[in-house]
Each structure stands twice: as structure tokens, then as C-alpha cells.
C-alpha positions in Angstrom: 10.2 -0.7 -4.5 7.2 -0.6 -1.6 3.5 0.0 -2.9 1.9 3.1 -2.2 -1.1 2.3 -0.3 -3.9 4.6 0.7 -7.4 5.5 1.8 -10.2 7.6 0.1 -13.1 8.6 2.1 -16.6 10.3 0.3 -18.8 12.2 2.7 -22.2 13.3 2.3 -24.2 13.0 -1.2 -20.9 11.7 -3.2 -22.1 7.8 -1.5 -24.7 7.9 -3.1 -22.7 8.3 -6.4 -20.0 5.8 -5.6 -22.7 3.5 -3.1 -19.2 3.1 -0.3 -18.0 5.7 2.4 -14.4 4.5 1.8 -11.8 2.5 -0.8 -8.1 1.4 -0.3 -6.1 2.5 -3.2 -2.4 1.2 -4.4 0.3 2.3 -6.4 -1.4 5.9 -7.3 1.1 8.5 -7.3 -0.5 11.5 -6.9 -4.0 13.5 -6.8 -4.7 13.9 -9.9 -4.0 10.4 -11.0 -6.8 9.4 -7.7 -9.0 11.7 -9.6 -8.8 10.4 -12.9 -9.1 6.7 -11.2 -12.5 7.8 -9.6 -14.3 9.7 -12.6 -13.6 6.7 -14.5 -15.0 4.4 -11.8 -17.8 6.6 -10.6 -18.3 9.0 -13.7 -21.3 11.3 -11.5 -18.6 12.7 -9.9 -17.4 14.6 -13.4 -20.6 16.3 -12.5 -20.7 16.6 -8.9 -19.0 19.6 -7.1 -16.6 18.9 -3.9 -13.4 19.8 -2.3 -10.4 17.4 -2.1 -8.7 16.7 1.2 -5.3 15.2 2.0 -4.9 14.2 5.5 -7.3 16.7 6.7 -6.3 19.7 4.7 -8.3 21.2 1.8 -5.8 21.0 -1.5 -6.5 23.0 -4.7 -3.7 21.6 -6.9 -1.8 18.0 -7.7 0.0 16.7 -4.8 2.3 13.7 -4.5 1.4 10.3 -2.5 3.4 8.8 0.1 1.7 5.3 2.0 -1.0 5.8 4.3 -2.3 9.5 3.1 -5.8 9.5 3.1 -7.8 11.2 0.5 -11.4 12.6 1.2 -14.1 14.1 -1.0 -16.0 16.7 0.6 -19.2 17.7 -1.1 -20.1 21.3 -0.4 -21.4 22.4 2.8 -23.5 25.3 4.3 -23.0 26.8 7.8 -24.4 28.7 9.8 
């Protein structure tokens, strides 16, 4: 059995919680288990709104993992 292997970017004011823009993950097999993985590693995030991203598309619910999907934590944003 191959290892899942992906990326997870922060963005904005979530570096300064977890101090990198990006971390290489493996055997995670879906969202919510990346999740978990980071609020235990960087527990200001339990605090800190954001959005969750796979592969460029804003997710609002648990989603499987295949190799080389890349996760990103948006924090929120105003536009204008």
C-alpha cells in the first residue's frame, strides 16, 4: 500500500500561529483527520477563524485524501 503524501499551506495571520507557510503531511486520510493533526500541533488555530481549501476549492465538510492534494488555510479576508 503507497503513502498518502500531501501539502498544507497557511496564508496570512495563521503563520504567525504555526511560525511556517507550508508542511508535507503522510498517511492522513482525510480533512478532518489534517484538522485534528494541526489543532493538536498548533492549538491557536481552535481559536482562529479560516476557510479550508483543497486544491484550490473552498470545502465545508470532510473530504477524502488522495497523494499530492494540497490543503490550505485561508484566514478571513475583506474586499473591496
Amino acid at each position: 500500500m503507497s503513502s498518502i503524501k500531501i501539502s498544507v499551506l497557511f496564508f496570512g495571520q495563521i503563520t504567525d500561529y504555526t511560525l511556517v507557510n507550508r508542511i508535507e503531511l503522510n498517511d492522513f486520510k482525510d480533512t478532518d483527520t489534517v484538522l485534528h493533526y494541526l489543532k493538536t500541533m498548533f492549538p491557536r488555530l481552535k481559536e482562529s477563524p479560516y476557510q479550508l481549501a483543497l486544491d484550490k476549492e473552498i470545502i465545508h465538510e470532510n473530504t477524502l485524501l488522495t497523494s499530492h492534494h494540497t490543503v490550505a488555510l485561508l484566514p478571513p479576508y475583506a474586499g473591496g
